[in-house]
C-alpha positions in Angstrom: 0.0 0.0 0.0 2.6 2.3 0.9 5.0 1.4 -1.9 2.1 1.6 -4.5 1.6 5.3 -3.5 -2.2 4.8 -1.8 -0.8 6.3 1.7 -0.1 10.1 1.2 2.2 11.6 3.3 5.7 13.6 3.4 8.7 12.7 1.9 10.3 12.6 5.7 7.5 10.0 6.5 8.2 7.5 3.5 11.9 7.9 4.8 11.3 6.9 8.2 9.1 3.9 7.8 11.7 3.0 4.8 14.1 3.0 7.8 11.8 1.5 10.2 11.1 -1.6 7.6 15.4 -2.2 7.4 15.3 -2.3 11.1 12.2 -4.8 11.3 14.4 -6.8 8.2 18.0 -6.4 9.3 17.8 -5.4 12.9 20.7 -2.7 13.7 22.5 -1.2 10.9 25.7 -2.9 9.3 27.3 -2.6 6.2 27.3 -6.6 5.9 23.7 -6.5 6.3 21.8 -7.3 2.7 20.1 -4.4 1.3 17.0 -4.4 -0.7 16.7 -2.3 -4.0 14.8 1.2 -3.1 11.8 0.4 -5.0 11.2 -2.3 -2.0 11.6 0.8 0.3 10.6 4.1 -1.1 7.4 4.7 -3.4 9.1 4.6 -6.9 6.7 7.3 -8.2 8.2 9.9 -5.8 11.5 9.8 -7.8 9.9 10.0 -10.7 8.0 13.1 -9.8 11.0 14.9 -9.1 12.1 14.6 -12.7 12.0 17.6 -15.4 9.1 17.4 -17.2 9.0 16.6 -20.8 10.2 19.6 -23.3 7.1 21.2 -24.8 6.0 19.7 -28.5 5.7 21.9 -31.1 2.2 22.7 -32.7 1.1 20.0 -35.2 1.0 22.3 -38.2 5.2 22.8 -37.2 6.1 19.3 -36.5 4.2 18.2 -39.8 6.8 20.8 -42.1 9.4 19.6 -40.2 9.0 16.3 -40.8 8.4 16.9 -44.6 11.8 18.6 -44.7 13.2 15.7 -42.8 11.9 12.9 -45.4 13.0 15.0 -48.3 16.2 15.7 -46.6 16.5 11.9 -46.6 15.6 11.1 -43.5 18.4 13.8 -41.8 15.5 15.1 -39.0 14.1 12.1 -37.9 17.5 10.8 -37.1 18.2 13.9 -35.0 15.0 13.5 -33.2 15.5 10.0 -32.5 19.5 11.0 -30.9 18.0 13.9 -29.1 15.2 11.9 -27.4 18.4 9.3 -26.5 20.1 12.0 -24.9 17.2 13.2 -23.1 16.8 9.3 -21.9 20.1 9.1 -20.7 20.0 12.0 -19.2 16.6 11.5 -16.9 18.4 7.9 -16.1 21.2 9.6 -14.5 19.0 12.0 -12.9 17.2 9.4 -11.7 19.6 7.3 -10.4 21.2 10.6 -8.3 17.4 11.4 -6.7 17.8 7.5 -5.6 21.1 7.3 -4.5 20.2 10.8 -2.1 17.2 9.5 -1.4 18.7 5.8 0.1 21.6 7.7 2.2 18.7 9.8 4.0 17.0 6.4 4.6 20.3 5.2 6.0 20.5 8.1 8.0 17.6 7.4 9.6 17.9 3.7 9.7 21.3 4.4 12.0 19.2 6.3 14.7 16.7 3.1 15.2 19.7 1.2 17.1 18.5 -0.6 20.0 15.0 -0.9 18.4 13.6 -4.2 18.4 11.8 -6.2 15.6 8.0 -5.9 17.4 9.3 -2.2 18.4 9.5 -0.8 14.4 6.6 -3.2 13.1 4.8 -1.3 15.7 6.0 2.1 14.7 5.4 1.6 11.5 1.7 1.1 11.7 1.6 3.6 14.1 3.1 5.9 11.2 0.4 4.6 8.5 -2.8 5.4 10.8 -2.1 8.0 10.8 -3.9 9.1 7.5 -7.2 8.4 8.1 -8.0 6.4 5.2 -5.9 3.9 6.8 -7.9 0.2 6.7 -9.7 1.2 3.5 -9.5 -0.2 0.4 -8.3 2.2 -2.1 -9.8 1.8 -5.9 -8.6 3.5 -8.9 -11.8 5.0 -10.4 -13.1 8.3 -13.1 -15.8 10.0 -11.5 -17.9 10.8 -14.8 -21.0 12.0 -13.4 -23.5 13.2 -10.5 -27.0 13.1 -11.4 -30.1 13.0 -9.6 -32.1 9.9 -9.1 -34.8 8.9 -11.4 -38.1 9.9 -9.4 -36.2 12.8 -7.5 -36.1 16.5 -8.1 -32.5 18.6 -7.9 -31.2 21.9 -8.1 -28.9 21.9 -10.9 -28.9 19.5 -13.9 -26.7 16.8 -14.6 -23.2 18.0 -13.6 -20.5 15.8 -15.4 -17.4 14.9 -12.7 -19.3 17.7 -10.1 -18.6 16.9 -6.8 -19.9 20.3 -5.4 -23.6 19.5 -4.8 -22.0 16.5 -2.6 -20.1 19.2 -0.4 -19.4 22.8 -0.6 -15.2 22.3 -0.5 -15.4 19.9 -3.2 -14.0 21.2 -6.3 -16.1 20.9 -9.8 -14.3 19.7 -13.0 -15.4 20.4 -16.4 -14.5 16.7 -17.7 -14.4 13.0 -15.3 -11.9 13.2 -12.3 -9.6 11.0 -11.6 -10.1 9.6 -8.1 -9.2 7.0 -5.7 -12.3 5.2 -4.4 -11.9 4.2 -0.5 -14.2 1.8 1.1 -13.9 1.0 4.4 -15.7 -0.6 7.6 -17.4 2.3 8.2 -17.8 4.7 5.0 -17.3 5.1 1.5 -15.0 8.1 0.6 -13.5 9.5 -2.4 -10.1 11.0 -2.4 -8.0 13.5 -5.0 -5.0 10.9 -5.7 -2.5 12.3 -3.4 -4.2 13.9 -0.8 -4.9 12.6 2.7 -8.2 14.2 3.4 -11.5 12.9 1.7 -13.5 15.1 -0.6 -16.4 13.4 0.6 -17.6 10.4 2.6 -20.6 8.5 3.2 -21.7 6.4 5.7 -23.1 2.9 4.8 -26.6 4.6 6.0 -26.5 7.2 2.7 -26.3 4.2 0.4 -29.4 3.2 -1.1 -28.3 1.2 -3.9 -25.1 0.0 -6.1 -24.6 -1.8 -9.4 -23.1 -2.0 -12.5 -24.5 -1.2 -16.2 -21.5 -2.9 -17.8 -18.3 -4.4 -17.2 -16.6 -0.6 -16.8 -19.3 1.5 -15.1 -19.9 1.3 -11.8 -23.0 3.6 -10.1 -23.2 4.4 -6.3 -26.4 6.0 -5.1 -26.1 8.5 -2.1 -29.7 9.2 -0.9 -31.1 11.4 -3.6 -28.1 11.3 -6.5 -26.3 8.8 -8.4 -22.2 8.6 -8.9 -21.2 6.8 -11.7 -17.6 5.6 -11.9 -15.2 4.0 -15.0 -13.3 1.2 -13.5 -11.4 -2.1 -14.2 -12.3 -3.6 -10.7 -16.3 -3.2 -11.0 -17.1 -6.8 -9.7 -14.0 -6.2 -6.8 -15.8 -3.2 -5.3 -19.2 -4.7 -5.5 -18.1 -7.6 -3.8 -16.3 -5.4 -1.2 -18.9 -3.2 -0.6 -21.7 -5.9 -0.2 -19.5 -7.6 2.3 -19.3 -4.1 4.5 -22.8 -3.3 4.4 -24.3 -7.0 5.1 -21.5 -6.3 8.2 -23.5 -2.5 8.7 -26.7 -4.3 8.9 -25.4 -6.9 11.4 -24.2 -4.5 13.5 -27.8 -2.7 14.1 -28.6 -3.2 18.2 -31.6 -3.0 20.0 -32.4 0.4 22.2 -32.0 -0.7 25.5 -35.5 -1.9 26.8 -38.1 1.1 27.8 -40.0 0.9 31.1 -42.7 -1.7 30.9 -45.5 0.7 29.9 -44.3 0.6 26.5 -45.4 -2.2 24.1 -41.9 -4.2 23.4 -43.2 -4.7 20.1 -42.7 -0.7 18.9 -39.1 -0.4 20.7 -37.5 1.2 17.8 -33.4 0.0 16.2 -30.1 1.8 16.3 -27.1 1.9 14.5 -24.0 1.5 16.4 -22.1 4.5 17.3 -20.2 5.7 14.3 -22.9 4.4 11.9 -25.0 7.0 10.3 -29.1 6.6 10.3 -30.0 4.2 6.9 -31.3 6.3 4.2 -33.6 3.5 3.5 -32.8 -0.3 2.5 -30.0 -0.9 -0.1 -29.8 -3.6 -2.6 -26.9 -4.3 -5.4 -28.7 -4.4 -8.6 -26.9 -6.4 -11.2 -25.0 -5.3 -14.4 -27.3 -5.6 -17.4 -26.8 -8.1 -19.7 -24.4 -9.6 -17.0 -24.5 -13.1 -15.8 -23.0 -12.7 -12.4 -24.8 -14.6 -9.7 
């Protein structure tokens, strides 16, 4: 999770449970003890964000006259491109490998000042680190938010909004086309969170979820009380399964009030949600992709 990028956090953070993972592996630091490479360590696409970004292109109209000059110049230009893009190469590689090398000696660093610490002691710590975020626990699906729309039945403000996340909450910005976005489900909630960053746009409690499905094997839809999210995604039968197991779990959970004083009929003592469940929005049921022949 942490390696794959889905736990974001500092730089200094990804150092020290780097170094706290050597010290659960290897115990005290030693130069005869075996090293793993840094992409076992360290989230690889950190490196690669600190790279240069790619030199701007030239309009189409400007690469198409060049490359008409390069064919009846034999072929001179598209050689040149094709040594300049293998300079470029070789240069990002040894950029690369110097952001790596830096970035392993700070681990190092910190790996030194663990001495003493025990194998339970840094598993511990480590954990401790990743709970930190508070999606911590969740399962975290790559998804493209393509649409909020009301609910067939329901009336709504605004019309179909493509990738609008404002009329779910105020802070939550709006995008003209779909959003990429990690989808987190959890014990308790479902949230949705900009790749990235540690706080959710939005969340819902298993209590706001009426219904979930799938049209086809790409699109999944969520419905939060009175509007539907629909989401482009290659694990639509993974989060379905996931999110019928936690909200078969939600329903479950639901206790008894404790028992009123015998002049009220047992038979009208009302349910309740556990603490940290929200009230249920009404029953939910998974409806079935169309045309598909899951069971």
């Amino acid at each position: 999770m942490v390696l794959r990028g889905y736990v974001p956090t500092s730089e200094e953070t990804l150092q020290t449970l780097a170094a706290l993972r050597l010290q659960s592996l290897n115990s005290d630091f030693s130069t005869h003890a075996p090293f793993p490479r840094l992409e076992e360590l360290f989230p690889p696409h950190v490196l690669h964000a600190r790279l240069p970004p790619p030199p701007h292109q030239p309009p189409a109209k400007c690469r198409g006259a060049r490359l008409r000059m390069g064919l009846l110049a034999g072929g001179l230009w598209g050689q040149a491109l094709a040594k300049q893009r293998a300079e470029r190469d070789q240069r990002l590689r040894g950029r690369l490998r110097e952001e790596g090398a830096s970035t392993m000696a700070a681990i190092v660093e910190k790996w030194k000042l663990l001495q003493g610490m025990g194998r339970p002691e840094a598993m511990a710590a480590y954990v401790a680190l990743v709970r930190e975020w508070p999606g911590f626990g969740s399962t975290l699906f790559d998804v493209d938010l393509h649409m909020v729309r009301p609910r067939p039945g329901r009336t709504w403000r605004q019309p179909w909004q493509w990738a609008a996340l404002k009329p779910l909450s105020p802070q939550s910005p709006v995008g003209a086309g779909p959003q990429h976005l990690w989808l987190g489900i959890g014990a308790k909630a479902v949230s949705l969170y900009k790749p990235g960053e540690p706080e959710p746009l939005d969340s819902f409690c298993y209590g706001r979820i009426s219904s979930f499905g799938a049209s086809d094997s790409s699109t999944f839809r969520l419905s939060v009380e009175d509007r539907d999210l629909l989401f482009e995604t290659s694990q639509v039968d993974e989060i379905a399964q996931l999110l019928n197991t936690y909200l078969a779990s939600a329903g479950a959970r639901r206790l008894p009030r404790p028992q009123e004083p015998p002049t009220n009929p047992p038979a009208s003592e009302p349910t309740v949600l556990p603490q940290g469940l929200c009230p249920t929005a009404g029953p939910w049921q998974l409806q079935q992709p169309v045309g598909s022949s899951h069971s």
